[in-house]
N, C-alpha and C positions, 0 to 999 in steps of 0.2 A: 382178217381185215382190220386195220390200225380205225381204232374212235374218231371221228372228227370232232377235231376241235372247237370248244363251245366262244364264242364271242358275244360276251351281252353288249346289249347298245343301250346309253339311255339318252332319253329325249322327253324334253320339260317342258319344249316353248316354241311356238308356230315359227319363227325365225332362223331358231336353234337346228327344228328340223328339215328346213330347205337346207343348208347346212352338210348336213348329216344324207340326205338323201342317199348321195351317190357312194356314198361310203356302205350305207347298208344296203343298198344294190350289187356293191363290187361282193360282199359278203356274200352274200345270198347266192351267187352267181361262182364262187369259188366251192369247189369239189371237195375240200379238204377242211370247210367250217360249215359249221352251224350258227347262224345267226338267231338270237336270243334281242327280242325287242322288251324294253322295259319303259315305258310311256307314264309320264306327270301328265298327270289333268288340273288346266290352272284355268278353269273354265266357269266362270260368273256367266251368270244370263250376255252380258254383252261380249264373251268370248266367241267363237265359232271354237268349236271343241275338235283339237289336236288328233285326236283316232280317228274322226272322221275323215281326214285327211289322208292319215298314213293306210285306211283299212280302203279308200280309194285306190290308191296307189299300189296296191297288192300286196301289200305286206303285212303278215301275219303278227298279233299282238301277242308278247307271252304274259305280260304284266304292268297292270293301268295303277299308275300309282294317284292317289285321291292328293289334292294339292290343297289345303286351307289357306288360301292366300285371301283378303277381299279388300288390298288394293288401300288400305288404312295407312295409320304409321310403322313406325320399324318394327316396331311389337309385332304388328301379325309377320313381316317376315321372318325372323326370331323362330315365332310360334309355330311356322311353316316348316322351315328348317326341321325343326325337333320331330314334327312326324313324317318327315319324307325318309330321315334317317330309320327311325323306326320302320317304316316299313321296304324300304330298299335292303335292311336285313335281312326280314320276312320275305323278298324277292328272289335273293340270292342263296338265300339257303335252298329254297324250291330249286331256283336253274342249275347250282352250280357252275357257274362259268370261267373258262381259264384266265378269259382277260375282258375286263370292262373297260368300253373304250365310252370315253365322256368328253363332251365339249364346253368349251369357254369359261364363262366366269358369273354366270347368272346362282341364284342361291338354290333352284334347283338341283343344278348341277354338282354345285358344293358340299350339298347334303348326300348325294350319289357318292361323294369321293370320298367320304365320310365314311360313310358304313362299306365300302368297296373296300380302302387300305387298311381300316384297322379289323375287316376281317382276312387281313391274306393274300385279296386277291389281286393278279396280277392289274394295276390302271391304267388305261392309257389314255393323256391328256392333250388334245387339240388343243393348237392355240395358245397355248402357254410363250410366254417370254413377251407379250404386248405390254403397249402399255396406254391407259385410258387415265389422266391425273384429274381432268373434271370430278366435282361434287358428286364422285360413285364411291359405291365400294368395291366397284369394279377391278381395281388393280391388286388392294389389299386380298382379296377374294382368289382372284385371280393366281397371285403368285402362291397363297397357302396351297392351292392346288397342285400349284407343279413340286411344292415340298412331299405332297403326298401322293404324286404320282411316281411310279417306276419306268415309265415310256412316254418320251416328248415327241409331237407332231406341231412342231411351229409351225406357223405359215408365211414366215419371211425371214429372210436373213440377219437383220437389225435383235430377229425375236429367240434365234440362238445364241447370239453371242449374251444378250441378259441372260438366258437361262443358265451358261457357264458361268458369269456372272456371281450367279445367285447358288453356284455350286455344286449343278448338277453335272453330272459326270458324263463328257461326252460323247460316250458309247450308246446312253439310254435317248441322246438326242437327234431326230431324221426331220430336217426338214423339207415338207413337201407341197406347202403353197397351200392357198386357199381350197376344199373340195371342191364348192359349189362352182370353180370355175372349166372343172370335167363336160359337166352338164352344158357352162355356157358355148364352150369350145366348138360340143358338136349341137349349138342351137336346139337345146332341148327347151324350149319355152314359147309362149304363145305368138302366132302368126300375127301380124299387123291387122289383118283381115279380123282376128281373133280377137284383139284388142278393142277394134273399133268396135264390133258388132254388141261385147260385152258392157262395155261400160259406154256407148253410143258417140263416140270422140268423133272428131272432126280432124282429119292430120293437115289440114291446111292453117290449124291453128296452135299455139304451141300450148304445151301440159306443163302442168307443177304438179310432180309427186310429193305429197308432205306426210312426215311421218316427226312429232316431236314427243319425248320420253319426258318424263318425270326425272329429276335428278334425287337418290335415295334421301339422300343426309340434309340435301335442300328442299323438301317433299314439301315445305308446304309456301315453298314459293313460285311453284307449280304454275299458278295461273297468272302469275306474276309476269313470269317467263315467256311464259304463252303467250300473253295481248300483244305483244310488238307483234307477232310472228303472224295471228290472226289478221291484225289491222295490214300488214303487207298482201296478205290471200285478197282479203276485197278489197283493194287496191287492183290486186290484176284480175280479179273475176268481173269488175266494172270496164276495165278494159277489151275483157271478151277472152280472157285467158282462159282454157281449162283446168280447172281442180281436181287432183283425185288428193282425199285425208284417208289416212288409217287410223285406227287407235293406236294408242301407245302399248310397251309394252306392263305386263304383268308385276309393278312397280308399285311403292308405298308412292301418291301422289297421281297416280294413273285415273282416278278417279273424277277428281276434279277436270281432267283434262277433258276425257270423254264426256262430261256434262256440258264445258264450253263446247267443244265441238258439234254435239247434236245442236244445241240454242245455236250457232252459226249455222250450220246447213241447210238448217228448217229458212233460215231466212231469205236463202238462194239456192234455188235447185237448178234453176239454170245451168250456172256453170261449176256448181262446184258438188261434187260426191263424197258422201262419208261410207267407209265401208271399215267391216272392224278387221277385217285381215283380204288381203289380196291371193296368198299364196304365192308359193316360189314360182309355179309357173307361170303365171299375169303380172306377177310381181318384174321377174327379168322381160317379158315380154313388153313393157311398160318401160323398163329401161331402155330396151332395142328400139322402142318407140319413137322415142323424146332425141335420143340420140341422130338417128339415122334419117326421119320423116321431119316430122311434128316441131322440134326443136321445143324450148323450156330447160329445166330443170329438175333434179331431185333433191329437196329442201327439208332441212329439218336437222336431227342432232343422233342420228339413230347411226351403229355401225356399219350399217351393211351399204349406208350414201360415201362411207369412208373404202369398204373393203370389196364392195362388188360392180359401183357404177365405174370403176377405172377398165373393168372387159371389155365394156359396153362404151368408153370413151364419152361417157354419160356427162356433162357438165352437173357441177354438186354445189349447191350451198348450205354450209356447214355451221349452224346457229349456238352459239354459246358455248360452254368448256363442259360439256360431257363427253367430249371425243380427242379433248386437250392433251396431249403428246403422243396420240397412235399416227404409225405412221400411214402415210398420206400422199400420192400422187398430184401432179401439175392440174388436174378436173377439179379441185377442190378449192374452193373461196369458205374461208372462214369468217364468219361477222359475229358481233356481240348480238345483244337483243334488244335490236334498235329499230325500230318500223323503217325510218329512211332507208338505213344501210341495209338490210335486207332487200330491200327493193331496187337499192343499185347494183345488188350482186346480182341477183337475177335477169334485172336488164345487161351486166354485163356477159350475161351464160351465153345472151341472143345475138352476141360482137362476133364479128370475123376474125375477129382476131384471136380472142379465146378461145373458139370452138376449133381454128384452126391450134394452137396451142394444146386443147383437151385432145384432138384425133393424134399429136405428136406425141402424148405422155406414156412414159415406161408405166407398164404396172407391179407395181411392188410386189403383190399375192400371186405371181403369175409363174408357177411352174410347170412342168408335162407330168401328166399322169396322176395327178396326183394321188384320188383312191387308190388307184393301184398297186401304189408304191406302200402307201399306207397298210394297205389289207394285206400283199408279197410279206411283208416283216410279222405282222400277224400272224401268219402261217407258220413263217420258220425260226423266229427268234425262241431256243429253247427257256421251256418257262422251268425254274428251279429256284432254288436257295438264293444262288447269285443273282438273280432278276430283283428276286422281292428284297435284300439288305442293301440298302443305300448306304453307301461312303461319302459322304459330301465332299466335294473337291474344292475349299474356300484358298482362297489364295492370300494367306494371311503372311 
């Protein structure tokens, strides 16, 4: 009886792994792999800690990686980086795995791809060929990744042709759409029922989901950023609008954010909720919400108002240049960080005319099957010499 084959997974970041979900589910559920879970802990007191999640959800942890992040300036990212790399060596030497499949372009992740390719092993990179040109290092990050990946998983068409682009060879390239939208497809997320009872909503009245980031490089204009975005929220919480806020993510600037945010919510509990992570499944349930009942929007500067409310025909407003050149569906209104304009986008999500518009829009990330297809190449793509030597294909 032939080994099955080891596939590590790593996963850094409560977004990251709604994400990844269905991917380590297709894994786990295939005869001929073994799934290897490798878990970052970016987990401050005001985090809800990421294994609690995954060890919910049935899935066994092989290795918790300890993440020194606390959310400062670029130094502690820097500083974070240097020991996830250190210890994802320490990981992989333990699992041995054939192929480390990693997602997007967070510096968790980066530090994963780091000690993965320059030990050998075979990478496989989600999400490569995007592009994010806001005040991230997102993109810079982003593409170092797909250089040191040996297997591309775009998740749109736009995101192959950069990756040929940038020289990759298009044998190592399969693209197969956003994962998480497996899960949306066959409404794996919470009931409306589920919704309301959780977070006590009214669907006779419309919701703003807001989620806004820290941008790395601009971190300490942070809250800067933020007060337009805040002064638009009690605007419509005076209105009688509902609020659900999350934290931001695990970012140099994050800090400040989630200090404004609690001082706001303490001010009004009525209509507006701070919670520090929703999870993917209230998270898309929240979407099905706003969309289909309740009406509102999903507000803020975060990817997944760019990559996930287009299943859900979710109306989106899209705050400032951290999501500047990804591409983007007809549900999306982009504003600066303006109190007004923010709040005419919003009134404009509640028009007939847009939302008829938003139920018309293609979705970009929208292919079949996607785990599937993903984890089938897993299986049978032979791992050798020729997998792991890149030829860059520049077209000079």
């Amino acid at each position: 009886m032939l080994e099955k084959r080891k596939i590590a997974v790593f996963t850094g970041a409560r977004a990251e792994y709604g994400l990844l979900y269905p991917v380590i589910q297709e894994i786990n559920n295939h005869v001929e792999l073994t799934c290897q879970l490798i878990v970052g802990d970016c987990a401050p007191q005001h985090f809800s800690k990421i294994e609690k999640d995954i060890t919910a959800d049935g899935f066994f942890i092989d290795v918790i990686i300890k993440i020194d992040e606390e959310l400062g300036g670029l130094q502690s990212t820097a500083r974070a980086i240097s020991g996830i790399v250190s210890q994802m060596i320490d990981a992989l030497i333990l699992l041995k795995p054939d192929v480390l499949v990693i997602y997007g372009d967070r510096f968790e992740s980066f530090a994963a791809m780091i000690a993965g390719s320059q030990m050998g092993i075979v990478c496989a990179h989600i999400e490569g060929g995007d592009l994010t040109e806001g005040g991230t290092m997102d993109d810079s990050v982003r593409h170092a990744m797909s250089k040191l990946a040996h297997l591309h998983f775009p998740t749109n068409q736009q995101a192959v042709e950069i990756l040929a682009q940038m020289g990759e060879e298009r044998h190592r390239i399969y693209p197969i759409g956003l994962t998480v939208n497996d899960l949306i497809k066959k409404k794996k997320f919470a009931t409306p029922q589920e919704v309301m009872d959780k977070y006590h909503l009214d669907l006779t009245k419309p919701i703003v989901l807001f989620t806004q980031h820290s941008l790395a490089i601009l971190h300490d204009d942070a809250l800067k950023q933020l007060k337009p975005s805040l002064a638009a929220l009690s605007y419509f919480s005076e209105q009688g609008m509902q609020i659900i806020i999350t934290y931001p993510g695990c970012d140099a600037g994050g800090q400040v954010i989630i200090e404004a945010l609690k001082a706001m919510s303490l001010n009004d509990v009525n209509t507006m909720q701070l919670h520090p992570s929703l999870g993917r499944y209230y998270y898309h349930g929240l979407l099905n919400v706003i969309a289909t009942y309740a009406g509102g929007a999903c507000v803020g500067n975060s990817s997944s108002g760019i990559k996930e409310t287009p299943a859900f025909a979710c109306p989106t407003v899209n705050i400032g240049e951290r999501q500047k050149g990804r591409l983007v569906g007809e549900n999306v209104l982009h504003v600066d960080y303006n109190k007004d304009a923010i709040i005419e986008a919003i009134q404009r999500c509640q028009t007939a005319a847009f939302k008829a518009q938003v139920k018309a829009c293609v979705n970009p990330y929208d292919f079949e099957n996607t785990s599937q297809k993903l984890v089938d190449i897993l299986s049978t793509i032979p791992i050798n010499k020729e997998l792991l030597i890149k030829r860059h294909a520049f077209n000079i």
